[in-house]
N, C-alpha and C positions, 0 to 999 in steps of 0.2 A: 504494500500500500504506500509506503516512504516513498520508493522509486518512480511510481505513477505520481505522488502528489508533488516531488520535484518538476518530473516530466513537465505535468501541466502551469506549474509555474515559471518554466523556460518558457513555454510556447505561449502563453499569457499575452507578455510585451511586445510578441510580435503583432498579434492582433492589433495591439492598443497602436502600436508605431504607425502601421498601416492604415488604421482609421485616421489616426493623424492626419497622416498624410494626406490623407483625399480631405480630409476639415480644410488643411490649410491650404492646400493647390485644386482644389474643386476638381473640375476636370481635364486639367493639367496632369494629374494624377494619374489618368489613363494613356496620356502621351509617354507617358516612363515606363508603360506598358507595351507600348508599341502602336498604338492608336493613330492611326492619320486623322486629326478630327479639325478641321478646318477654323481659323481665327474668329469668323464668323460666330463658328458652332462653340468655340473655349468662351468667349462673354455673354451666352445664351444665359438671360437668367432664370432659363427654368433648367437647363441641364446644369448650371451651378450649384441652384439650389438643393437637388436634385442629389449631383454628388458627394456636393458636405454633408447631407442631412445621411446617404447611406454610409457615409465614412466615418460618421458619430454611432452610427448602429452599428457597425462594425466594431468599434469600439467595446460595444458592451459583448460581445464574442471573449474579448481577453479577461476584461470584468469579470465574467459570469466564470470563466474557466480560472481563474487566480480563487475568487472566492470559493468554488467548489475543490480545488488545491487543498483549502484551509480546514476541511473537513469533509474529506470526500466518503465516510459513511452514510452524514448528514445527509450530503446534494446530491447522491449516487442519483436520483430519479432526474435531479434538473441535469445534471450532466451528462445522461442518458438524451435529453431531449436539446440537449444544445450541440450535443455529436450528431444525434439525426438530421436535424435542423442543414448542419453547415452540410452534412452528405446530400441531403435534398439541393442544398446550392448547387453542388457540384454538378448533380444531374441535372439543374435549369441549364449548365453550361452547353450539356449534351444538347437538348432541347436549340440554342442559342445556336450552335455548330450545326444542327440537322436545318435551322431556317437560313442564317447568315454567312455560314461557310466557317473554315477553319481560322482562328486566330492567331494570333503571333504566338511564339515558341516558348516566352513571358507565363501567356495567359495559360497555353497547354500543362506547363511547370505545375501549376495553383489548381489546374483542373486534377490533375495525378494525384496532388496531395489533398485536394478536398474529398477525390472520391476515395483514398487509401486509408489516409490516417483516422477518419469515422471508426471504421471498423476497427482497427489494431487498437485502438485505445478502449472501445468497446468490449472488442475482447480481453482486452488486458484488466479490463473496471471489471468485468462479470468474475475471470478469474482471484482477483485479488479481493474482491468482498466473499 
């Protein structure tokens, strides 16, 4: 249980950096991704507002996985649904690829690890409780 509640406290801050990020560069954020997204389309302000507001929710991804860290008997059930959750992203991605085509090598990366790491920590939480 130590090893998994470190685990998730590594993988925490990344969440939290990452939401950051999109707070503070909107959809600048997705040009570091490989985005062609037109100068036009970066001071749109609905896709601004748009991507801070999902890069504060993203945020609470690292939140919820830090405080479930802190006592993962307690949150074993919200951490069960904050791992499904992020695997359901994963598969919007597929969804995103079967309508708009493949994305950059970036986004592939974060698709691998959204649809992998769900599971291995899932199984890892089921074994360790």
């Amino acid at each position: 249980m130590h090893r998994l509640s470190v685990t998730l406290k590594l993988i925490a801050p990344i969440f939290i950096i990452v939401g950051i990020l999109h707070l503070v560069l909107g959809p600048g954020a997705e040009v570091l991704l490989g985005a062609r997204i037109p100068a036009e389309s970066l001071a749109d302000p609905v896709l601004d507002s748009q991507n801070r507001f999902y890069g504060v929710s993203f945020t609470l991804y690292g939140v919820l996985l830090f405080l479930c860290a802190t006592d993962i008997r307690r949150y074993s059930t919200v951490l069960k649904c904050i791992l499904w959750v992020f695997f359901a992203a994963g598969l919007a991605r597929l969804v995103s690829i079967a309508v708009a085509g493949i994305p950059t090598v970036p986004v592939l990366l974060l698709l691998a690890t959204e649809l992998l790491l769900p599971p291995v920590l899932a199984v890892w939480l089921s074994r360790a409780s």
